[in-house]
N, C-alpha and C positions, 0 to 999 in steps of 0.2 A: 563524619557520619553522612550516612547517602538515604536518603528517602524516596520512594513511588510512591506517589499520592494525589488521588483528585486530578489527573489527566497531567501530571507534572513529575519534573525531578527535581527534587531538592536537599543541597549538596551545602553541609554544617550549616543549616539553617535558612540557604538561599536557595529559592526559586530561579530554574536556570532552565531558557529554551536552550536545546541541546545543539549548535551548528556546529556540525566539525566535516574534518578534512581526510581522506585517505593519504598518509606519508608512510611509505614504506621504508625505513630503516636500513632496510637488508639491500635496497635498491640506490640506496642515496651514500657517494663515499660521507662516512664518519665525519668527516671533518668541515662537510656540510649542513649535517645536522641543524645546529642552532640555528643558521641560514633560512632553511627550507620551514622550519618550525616558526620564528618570524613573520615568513611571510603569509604562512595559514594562519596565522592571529594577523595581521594584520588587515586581510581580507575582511575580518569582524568573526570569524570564529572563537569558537571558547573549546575548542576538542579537538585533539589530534586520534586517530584512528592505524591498527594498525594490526597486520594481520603478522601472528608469529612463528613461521613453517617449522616446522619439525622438521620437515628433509636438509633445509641447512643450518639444523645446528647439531643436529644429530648426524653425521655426512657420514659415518660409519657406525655400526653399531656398537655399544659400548663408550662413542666417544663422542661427548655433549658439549658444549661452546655457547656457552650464553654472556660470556665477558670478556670477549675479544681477545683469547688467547691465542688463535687462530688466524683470526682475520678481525678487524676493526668492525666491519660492518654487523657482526656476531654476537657485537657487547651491546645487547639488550639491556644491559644494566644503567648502563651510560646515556644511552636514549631515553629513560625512562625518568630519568632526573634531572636530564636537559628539559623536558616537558613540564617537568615539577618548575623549573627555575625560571620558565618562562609564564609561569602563571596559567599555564593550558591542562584542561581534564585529558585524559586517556581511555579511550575504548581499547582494550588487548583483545588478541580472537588468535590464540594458539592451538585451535584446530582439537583433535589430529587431523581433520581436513580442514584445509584453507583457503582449495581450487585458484584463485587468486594469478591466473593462466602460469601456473609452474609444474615442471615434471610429476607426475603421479598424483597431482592437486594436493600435495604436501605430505602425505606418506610417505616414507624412506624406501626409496627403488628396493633396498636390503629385504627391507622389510616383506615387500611383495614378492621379493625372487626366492628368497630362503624361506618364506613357509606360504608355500602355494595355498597349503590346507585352508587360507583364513582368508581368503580371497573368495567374491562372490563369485556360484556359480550360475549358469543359464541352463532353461530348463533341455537344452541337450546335455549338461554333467561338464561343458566346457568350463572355459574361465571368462570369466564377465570381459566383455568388449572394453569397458572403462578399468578394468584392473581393479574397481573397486573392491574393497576388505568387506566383507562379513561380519557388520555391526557386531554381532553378538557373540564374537567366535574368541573364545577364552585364549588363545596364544594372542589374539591382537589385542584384546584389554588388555592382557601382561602386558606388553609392550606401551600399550598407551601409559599406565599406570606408571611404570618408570618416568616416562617424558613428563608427564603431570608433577610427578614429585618432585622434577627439577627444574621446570620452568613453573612453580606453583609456588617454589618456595621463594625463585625469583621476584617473582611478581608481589608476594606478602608485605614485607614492608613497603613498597611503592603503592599500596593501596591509599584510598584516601583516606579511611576509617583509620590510616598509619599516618596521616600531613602527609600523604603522596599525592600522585597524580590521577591512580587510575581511579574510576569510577562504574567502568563497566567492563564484564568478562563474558565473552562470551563464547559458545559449547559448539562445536565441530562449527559445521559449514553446509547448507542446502542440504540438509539430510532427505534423502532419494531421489534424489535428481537425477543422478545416473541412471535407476530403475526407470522411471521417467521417460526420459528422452531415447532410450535406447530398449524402449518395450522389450526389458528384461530384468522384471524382480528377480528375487536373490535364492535361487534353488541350494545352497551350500547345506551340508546335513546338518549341521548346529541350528539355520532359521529353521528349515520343516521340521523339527523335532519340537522348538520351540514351537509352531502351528501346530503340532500334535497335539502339544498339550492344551492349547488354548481353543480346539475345536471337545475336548474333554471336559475342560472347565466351564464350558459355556453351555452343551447342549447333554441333557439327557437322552437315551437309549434314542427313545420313541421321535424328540424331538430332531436328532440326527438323522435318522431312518426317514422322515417325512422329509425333511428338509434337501436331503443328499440323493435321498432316493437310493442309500445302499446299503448293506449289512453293518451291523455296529462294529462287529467285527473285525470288520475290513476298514478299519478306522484309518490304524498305523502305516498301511500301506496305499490307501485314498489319500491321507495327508503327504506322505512321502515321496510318493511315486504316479499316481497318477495325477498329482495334478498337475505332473510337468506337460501330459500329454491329457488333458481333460476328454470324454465322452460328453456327447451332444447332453446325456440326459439329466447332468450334473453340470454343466460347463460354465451357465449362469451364475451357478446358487457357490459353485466354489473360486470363479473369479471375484466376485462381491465380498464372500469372508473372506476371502485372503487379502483383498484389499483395506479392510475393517482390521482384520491383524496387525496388516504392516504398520498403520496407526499406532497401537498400541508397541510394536516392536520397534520404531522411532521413540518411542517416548519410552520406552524401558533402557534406550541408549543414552540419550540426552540427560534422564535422572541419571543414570550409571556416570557420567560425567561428573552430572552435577553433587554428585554426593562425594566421588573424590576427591572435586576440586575445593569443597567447601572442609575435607577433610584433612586437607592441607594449608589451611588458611585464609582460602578465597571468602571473603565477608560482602563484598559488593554483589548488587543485583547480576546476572546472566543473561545473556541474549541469545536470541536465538534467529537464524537469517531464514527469511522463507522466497524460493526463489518461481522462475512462473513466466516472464516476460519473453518472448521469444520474436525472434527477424524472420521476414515476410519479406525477402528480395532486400532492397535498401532501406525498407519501413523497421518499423517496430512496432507491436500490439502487448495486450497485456491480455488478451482475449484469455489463454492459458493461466495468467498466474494465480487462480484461484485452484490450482491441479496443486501447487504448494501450500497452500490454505490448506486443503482434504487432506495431504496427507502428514503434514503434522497438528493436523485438530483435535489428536489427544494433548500433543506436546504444551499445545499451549494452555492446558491445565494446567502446568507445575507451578509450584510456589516460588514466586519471586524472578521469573522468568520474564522478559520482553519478549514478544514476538516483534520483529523486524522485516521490513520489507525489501527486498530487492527491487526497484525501479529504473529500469532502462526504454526510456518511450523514444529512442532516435529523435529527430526534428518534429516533435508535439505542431500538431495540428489540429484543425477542427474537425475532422475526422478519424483520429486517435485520442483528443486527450479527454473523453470517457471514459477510456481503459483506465485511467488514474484516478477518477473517482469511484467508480468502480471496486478499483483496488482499494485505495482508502476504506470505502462503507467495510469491503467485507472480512479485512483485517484487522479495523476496528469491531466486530461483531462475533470476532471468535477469541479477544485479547484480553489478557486480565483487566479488567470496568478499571479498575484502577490505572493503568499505567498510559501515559501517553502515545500516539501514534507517531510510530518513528520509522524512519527506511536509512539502515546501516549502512546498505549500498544505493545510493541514490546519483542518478546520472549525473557525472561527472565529465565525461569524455566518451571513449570508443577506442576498445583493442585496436582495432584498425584505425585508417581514414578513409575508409570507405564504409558510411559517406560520411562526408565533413557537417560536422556540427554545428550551427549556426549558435552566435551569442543568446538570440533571444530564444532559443528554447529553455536553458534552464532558465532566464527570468521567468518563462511562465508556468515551467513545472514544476519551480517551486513557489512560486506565487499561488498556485494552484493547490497546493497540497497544505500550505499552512492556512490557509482560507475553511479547508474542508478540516482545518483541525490539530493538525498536523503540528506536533512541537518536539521534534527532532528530526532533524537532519543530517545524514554525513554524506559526503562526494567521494564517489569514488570514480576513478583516483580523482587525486587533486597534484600531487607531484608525479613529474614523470620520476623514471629511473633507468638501472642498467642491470640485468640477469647477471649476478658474477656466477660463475662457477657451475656453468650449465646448469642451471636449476630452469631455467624459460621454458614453456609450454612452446612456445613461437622465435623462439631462438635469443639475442644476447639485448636487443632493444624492447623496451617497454614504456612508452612515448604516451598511447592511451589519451589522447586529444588531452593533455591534463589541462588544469588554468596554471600552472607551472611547468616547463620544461624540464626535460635533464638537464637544463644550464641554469634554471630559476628562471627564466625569461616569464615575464609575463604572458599569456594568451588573450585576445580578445575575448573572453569571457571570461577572465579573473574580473574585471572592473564590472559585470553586471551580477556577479556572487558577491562582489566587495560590498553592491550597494544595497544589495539585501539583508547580508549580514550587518552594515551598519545600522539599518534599518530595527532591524531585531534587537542591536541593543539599546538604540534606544526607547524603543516600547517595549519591554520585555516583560515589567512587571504588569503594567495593563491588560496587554494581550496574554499572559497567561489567563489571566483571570477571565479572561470570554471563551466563550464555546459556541462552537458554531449550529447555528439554527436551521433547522429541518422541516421542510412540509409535510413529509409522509418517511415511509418505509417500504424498503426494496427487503423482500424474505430470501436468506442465503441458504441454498441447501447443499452440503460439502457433499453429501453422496452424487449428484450431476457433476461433482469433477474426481470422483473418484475415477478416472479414465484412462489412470499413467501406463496402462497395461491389458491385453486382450489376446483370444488367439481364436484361430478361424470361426469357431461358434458363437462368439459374442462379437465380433470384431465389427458386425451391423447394427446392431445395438448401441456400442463405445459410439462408430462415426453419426449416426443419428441424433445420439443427444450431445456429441458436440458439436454438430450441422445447425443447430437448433437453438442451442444455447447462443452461439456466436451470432446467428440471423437475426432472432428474435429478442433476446434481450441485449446482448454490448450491442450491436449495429441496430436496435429495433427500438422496444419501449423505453430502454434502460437511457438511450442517448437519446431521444428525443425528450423525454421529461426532462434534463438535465441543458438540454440548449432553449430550451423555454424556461427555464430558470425556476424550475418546482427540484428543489434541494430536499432529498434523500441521505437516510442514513441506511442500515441493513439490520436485521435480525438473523442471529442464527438458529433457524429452526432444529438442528438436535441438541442447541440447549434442554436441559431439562425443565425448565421453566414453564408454564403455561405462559399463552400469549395472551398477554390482557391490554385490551380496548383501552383501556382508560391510557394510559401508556403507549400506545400504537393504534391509535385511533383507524388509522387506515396502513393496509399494507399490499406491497402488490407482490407475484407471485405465479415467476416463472413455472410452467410444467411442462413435461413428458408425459407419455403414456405410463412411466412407469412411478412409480411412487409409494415408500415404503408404508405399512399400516399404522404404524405411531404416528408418521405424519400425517398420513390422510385422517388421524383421528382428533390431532391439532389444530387442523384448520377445520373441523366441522364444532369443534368446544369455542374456538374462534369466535367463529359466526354465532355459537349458541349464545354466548356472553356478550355479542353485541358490536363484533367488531366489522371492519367491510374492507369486505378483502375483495379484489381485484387479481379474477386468473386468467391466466394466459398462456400458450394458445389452444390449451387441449386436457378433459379430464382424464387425471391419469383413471387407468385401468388394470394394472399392473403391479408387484410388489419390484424392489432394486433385483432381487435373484429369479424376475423376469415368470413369476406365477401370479395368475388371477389375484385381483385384490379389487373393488368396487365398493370399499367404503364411501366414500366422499362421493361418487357418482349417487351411491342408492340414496345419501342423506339429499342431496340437490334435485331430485327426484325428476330427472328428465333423460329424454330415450336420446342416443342420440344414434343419428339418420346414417351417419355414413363421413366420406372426410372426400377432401376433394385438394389437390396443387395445383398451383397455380391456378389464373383465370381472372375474374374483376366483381367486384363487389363495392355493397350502397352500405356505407358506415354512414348513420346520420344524415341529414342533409346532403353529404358526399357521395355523387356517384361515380360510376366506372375508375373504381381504386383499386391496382393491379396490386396484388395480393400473392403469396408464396403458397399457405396454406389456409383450409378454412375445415374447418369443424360442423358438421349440420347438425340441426335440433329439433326437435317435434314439441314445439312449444307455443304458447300466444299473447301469451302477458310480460310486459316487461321490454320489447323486441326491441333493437334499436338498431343491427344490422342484416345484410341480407347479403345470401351470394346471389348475382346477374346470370341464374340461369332461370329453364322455364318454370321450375316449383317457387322460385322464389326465396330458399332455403333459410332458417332463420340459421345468424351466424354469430350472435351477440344476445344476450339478455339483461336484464335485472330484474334479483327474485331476491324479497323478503323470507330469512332462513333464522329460526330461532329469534333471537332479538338484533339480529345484523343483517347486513346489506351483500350480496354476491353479487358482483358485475361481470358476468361470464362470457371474456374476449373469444369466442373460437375463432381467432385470423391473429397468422404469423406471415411478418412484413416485416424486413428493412425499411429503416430510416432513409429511402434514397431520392424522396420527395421533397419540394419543399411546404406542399401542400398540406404534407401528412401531418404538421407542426400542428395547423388546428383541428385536424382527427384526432392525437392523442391528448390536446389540450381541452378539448371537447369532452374526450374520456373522464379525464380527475376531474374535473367539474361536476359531472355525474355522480364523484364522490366523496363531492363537496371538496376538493383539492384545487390551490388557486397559486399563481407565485404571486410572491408580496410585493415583486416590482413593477413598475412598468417603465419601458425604457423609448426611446426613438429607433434604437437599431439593437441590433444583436451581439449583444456582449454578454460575458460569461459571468453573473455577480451572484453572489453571497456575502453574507454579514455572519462576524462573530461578535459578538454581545455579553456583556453582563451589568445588572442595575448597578454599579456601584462606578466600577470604571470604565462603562464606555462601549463605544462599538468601534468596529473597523468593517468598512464597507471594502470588498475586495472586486477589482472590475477587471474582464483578460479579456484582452479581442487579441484572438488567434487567427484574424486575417493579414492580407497584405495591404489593408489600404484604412488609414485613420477614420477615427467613427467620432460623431457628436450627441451628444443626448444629453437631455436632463433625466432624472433621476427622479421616480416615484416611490417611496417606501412605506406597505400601509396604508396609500392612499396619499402621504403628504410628500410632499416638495424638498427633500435634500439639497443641502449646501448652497440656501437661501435661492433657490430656481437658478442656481448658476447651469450654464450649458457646459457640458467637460467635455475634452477632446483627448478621446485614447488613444495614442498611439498605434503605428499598425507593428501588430506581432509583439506586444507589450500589454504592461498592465498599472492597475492602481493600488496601492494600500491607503483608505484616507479616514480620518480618525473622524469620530463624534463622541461629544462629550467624553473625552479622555483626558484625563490627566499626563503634562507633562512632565513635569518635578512637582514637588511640595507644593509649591503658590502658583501655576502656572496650569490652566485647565484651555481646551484647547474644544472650543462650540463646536468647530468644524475647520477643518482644510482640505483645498483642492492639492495640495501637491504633497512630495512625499520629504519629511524631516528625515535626514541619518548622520546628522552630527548636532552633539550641543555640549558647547563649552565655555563654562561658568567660571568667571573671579570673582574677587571679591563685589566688585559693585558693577559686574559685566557680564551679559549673557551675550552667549552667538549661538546661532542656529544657521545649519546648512540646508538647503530645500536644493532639491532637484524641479525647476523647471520645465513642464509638459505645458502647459495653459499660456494663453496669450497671455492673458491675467491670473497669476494663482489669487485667493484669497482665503483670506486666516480669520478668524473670528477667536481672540484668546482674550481670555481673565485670569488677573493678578492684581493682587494687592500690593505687590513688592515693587515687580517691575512694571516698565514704561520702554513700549517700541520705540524705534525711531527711526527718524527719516533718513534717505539718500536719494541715489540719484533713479536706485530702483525700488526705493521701496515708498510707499505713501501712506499716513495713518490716519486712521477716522475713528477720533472715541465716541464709541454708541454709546454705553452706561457707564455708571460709577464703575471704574477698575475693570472695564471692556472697551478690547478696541478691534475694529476694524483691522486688516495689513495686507494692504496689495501689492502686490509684488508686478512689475512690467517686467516684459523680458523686452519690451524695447525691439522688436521684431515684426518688419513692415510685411515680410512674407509670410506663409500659410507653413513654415517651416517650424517644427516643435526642436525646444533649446532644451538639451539635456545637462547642459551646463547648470552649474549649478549658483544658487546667488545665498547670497547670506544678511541674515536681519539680525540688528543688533538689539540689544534692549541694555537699560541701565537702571540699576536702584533709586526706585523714589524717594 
């Protein structure tokens, strides 16, 4: 039996953070199997992951191979129960798409040459550049339906609701991505037909005609035909609904999935991959992946569905890895409240080696993500492997920086996934049980990345709000709150929900000119009920289909002057603060910026609105100061927003917490050069005013008041536990050494530490002791080595 519940999964009765590994089957000879499956549990994972291509098992049509009648590496069946024999869960992901860099992204070449018909087209009437199928196009469900029924019936008894293995199934692969990146949704006559009906279903006579601006009439042939080639006077209003459709026609695919696959047996929860991340020369930003957010933010309606993240940050730095929290907050904001934050595909490597992956990125991109909450994990990959039988996107090697080779060799960064995942298991049940703590709220609005598509009439519109998006909030507010240590979670404003204060005390709240009227009518009930919302950098004036709307301007009731870029401006205290954009206002109460020209312009206020607070930022800036740090720290103050620590230098910290079991303070310096501080939480002294020493390009997990095992509670530790192993009258504990001195402050009634030549004990109270650990190291060099304290039955 498999449960989602309370930000957790739990699998016949047990609570289990999810870490697993991408092993590809089809990639690894047969007869390394068990081998390669080994070595991902031995890393500390509990999941093997694995994507199931249809193009080679189906390698002609009619003739299916899922039990190695063909070829060894074919028999799914076999791998499936090596999984089971090794004590590891199984994520499966049999597509019909599974991109996964193989020919056609797992579609059967057959399949796309023999019925062109089911293939996306572009709005010239071509064939989609990506060769992508036509979701909804009845000859390619045929087809998927077959595949389903053979690899569905496979996968049935291997479930675990059957003493199998699998645990998770999850439905196609990055649905619209293609549309996406190759600014070409899907013109084929099955989808506009299906937009026919849904521009019918949704709008009456009158409300069409006002909306579209055209005869009702000309409904079937506006849907069909012009909108491959839009008019100026439409081109907003039906880029927008067709973006809003495709939503809902992602999610009418995904259920289509999900109801066959459950009609053949499938009982385990589904997943679903949302992708987004994209390269910037040899970087990587996540600045995009909320454009996969938008557009399956119906999908992630369905019942019993994970939404899942695709996370690829290259070598995470302090200048990208707000894209990740980022991503977290707003993946979390639009996911069933119930299910935990999990990323299926979670940086593992790199197709290429260009550029080479350093170990301590993933220490701190996943140190980073379970910090913000985060309780599942898979890497992808995690094994290399070999393309048999032309199926490669990139020809016969697939290497993919893994932490296993095609030979099983280890990689320098298997050993810094090993120590995480050991780490995981052994806090596992603690740290589920905390959730990570927030100061405020960042407001997500899916319509600003509804962007994946444009043509010459909106296409200034598209690049503006995401010129904007990108300056202002990931490079602007959103990462400057976030490296001052004020911890943010997201709301998704087209919840239907009101937003209530009590609940989201304070929330802050990217804008553009443009802003739909439900919303603008959200944030003015907002502010009526008492909440204080913080906008930035501009009141919209605009609806998304780019016609007048001036709600929220007329409720805030001030004129504004004019707009002005770039130049320099007095925020506060601070003067000549070069500035991108500024908003002017004809206002006198409240001021607290100004632009540096000769009127003086106000560019900032605070106005009491209803029973709430409005701090209205007109100034859009990057983060590229370091000044700016007490500009925008300055700001949350203003509304009443403070971070709970205080530190000596700049490190990245959060706490996840719960009164029963515990906290974990989480600390990441994403520089190249080791940091010192003591630690303020609330005002008081952690880990008795010890001074920690973080690592440069590393991090911390360090428990407070957490339980170890049954009689073993753990006050506090500076270093990090990931082994412990228990006889009958003998404990051992492995610690990884970072501190000149680690120390441990533990109570038990049972046992009693003891001494060596590195370890020293100090009993403070009854059944507490003191345990300092020396590393015995005369230089300023940190020992990653690891040392071990014994303890014995009293």
């Amino acid at each position: 039996m498999i449960q989602i519940k309370n930000e957790k999964v739990i699998v016949n009765g047990k609570e289990v953070i999810l870490f697993g590994g991408e092993l590809h089957y089809f990639r690894v000879p047969a007869s390394e199997w068990r081998t390669r499956i080994r070595q991902v549990k031995e890393a500390g994972a509990n999941m093997v992951s694995t994507y199931v291509p249809w193009i080679f098992h189906e390698y002609e049509e009619g003739s299916i191979d899922l039990t190695g009648e063909t070829r060894p590496e074919r028999d799914l069946e076999t791998f499936l129960q090596l999984v089971k024999e090794e004590g590891m869960y199984c994520l499966v992901r049999p597509g019909p798409y599974v991109m996964a860099e193989i020919v056609d992204h797992g579609v059967p070449t057959w399949f796309i040459e023999n019925y062109p018909e089911a293939v996306a087209k572009t709005n010239k009437g071509e064939q989609h550049p990506t060769r992508v199928v036509s979701y909804s196009h009845p000859v390619f469900l045929e087809k998927v339906e077959i595949w389903y029924e053979k690899v569905c019936s496979l996968i049935k008894p291997h479930q675990v609701t059957n003493s199998g293995s699998v645990i998770l199934f999850q439905l196609d692969n990055e649905v619209g991505m293609f549309h996406w990146v190759t600014n070409q949704p899907d013109y084929n006559d099955s989808t506009l037909k299906e937009f026919t009906e849904h521009l019918k279903n949704k709008y009456s006579q009158q409300e069409f005609e006002n909306t579209f601006r055209v005869p009702y009439e000309d409904i079937s042939s506006f849907s069909q035909s012009k909108i491959q080639k839009p008019e100026p006077i439409y081109a907003h209003a039906i880029r927008n609904e067709f973006g809003l459709f495709l939503r809902e026609h992602y999610r009418r695919f995904i259920e289509y999935l999900k109801q066959s696959a459950e009609e053949k047996g499938i009982d385990v929860p589904f997943v679903v991959n949302i992708h987004g991340f994209h390269t910037i020369d040899l970087t990587k930003r996540g600045t995009m992946y909320p454009i996969g957010i938008s557009q399956l933010l119906e999908t992630a309606k369905i019942d019993n569905v994970l939404m899942a993240g695709d996370y690829y940050i290259g070598n995470i730095e302090y200048d990208s890895y707000t894209d990740i929290v980022l991503a977290n907050a707003f993946t979390k904001a639009i996911q069933w409240k119930e299910q935990p934050l999990f990323s299926a595909e979670f940086q593992g490597g790199c197709i290429s080696d260009k550029p080479r992956l350093q170990p301590p990125t993933f220490d701190l991109t996943t140190r980073l993500c379970i910090a913000d909450g985060m309780n599942g994990v898979n890497y992808y990959m995690f094994a290399a492997g070999e393309n048999y039988e032309n199926i490669g996107l990139h020809g016969k090697r697939h290497d993919w920086q893994a932490p296993l080779t095609v030979k099983g060799k280890k990689a320098p960064h298997y050993d810094v996934i090993q120590h995480i995942g050991k780490m995981m298991q052994v806090f596992e049940r603690p740290l589920l049980d905390t959730k990570h703590e927030v100061d405020t709220h960042m407001a997500f609005y899916p319509d600003y990345y509804m962007t994946e598509f444009y043509d010459e009439h909106t296409k200034s519109m598209t690049d503006q709000i995401q010129q904007e998006r990108d300056a202002y909030l990931y490079n602007g507010i959103a990462k400057a709150l976030r490296v001052n240590n004020i911890i943010y979670d997201a709301v998704n404003l087209l919840d239907q929900e009101e937003l209530d204060p009590v609940k989201l005390p304070t929330l802050w709240m990217f804008t553009t000119e443009w802003m739909d009227e439900h919303i603008q009518q959200k944030l003015v009930s907002y502010l009526e009920n008492g909440g204080k919302l913080i906008l930035f950098p501009t009141i919209p004036v605009k609806t998304m289909k780019n016609v007048p709307c001036t709600i929220l301007k007329d409720y805030i009731g001030v004129t504004v002057k004019g707009h002005k870029t770039h130049g320099f401006a007095q925020i506060g205290d601070a003067d000549n603060v070069p500035v991108n954009k500024q908003e002017l206002y004809a206002i006198e109460d409240g001021v607290f910026a100004w632009s540096e020209d000769e009127d003086r312009s106000v560019i900032a206020f605070e106005k009491q609105l209803g029973k709430g607070t409005l701090l209205m930022f007109g100034v859009g800036m990057d983060h590229n100061f370091y000044y700016q740090n007490d500009l925008i720290v300055d700001l949350a103050k203003r509304a009443g927003i403070k971070s709970r620590f205080q530190l000596n230098e700049e490190l990245d910290i959060t706490v996840r917490a719960h009164p029963e079991s515990g906290s974990f303070v989480f600390i990441q310096n994403f520089d190249e050069y080791k940091k010192k501080t003591a630690i303020r939480y609330k005002g008081e002294l952690l880990f008795g005013g010890k001074e920690l020493c973080v690592p440069q390009r590393t991090g911390l997990m360090l428990p407070i008041g957490v339980p170890l095992n049954d009689d073993i509670t753990i006050t506090y530790g500076t270093g990090e536990i990931f082994n412990i192993e228990e006889e009958q009258n003998k404990l051992q504990l492995s610690i990884r050494i970072t501190q000149p001195e680690e120390e441990f402050i533990l109570t038990s009634s049972t046992w009693l530490p003891s001494e060596n030549k590195n370890v020293s004990i100090k009993k403070m109270a009854e059944n507490q002791y003191k345990v300092l650990i020396h590393s015995y190291n005369e230089s300023e060099t940190i020992q990653f080595n690891p040392v071990v304290v014994q303890a014995s039955k009293l």
